[in-house]
N, C-alpha and C positions, 0 to 999 in steps of 0.2 A: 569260931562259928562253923557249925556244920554243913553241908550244901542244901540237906532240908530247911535247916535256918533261913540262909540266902533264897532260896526258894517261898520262904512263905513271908520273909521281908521284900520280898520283891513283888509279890501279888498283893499285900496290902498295901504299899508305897504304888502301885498301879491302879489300885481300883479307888484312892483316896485321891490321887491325880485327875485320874479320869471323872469322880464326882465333882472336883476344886475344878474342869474346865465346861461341865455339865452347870453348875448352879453357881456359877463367877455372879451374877447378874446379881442373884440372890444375898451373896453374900457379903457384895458392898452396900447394897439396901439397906440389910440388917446392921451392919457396920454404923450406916450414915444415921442409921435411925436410934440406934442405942449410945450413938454420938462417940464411940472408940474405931472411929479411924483414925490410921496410924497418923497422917498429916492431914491437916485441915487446912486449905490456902484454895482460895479463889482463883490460882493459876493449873490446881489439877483437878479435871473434871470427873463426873464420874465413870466416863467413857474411856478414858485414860485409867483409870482405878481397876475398870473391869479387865482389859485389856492387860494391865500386869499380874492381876490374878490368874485368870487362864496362860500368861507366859510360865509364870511359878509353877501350874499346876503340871504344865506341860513337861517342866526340867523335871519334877517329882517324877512324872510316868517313865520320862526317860533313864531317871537313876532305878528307878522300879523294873525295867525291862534291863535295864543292865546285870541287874543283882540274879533275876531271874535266871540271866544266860549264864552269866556265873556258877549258878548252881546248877544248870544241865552241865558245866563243864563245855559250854560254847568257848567262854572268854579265859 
């Protein structure tokens, strides 16, 4: 892969992070209401649900700004 490559996998792995911890809220909603969440247990609420969404969406932004510096030839 080229550094343009790493460059534009890393601004969309960024800006799909930064939606995934923008609209967490939204999208276990949607989840609980189309009834495909991944586990269903009376022990994980959905505060808890949200919260590992936006952790997820956080490591994506971080693998997102990694790939980015990559391709400036940072890393």
């Amino acid at each position: 892969m080229t550094m343009t490559g790493f460059l534009v996998l890393g601004t969309v792995l960024v800006v799909l992070g930064v939606c995934g911890v923008r609209y967490a809220s939204t999208i276990v909603a949607v989840q609980h209401e189309r009834g495909i969440a991944p586990i269903e247990s009376d022990e994980v609420d959905d505060a808890d649900r949200v919260r590992v969404t936006k952790a997820v969406a956080v490591l994506v932004v971080l693998v997102g700004l990694a790939s980015v510096g990559y391709g400036l030839g940072l890393l």
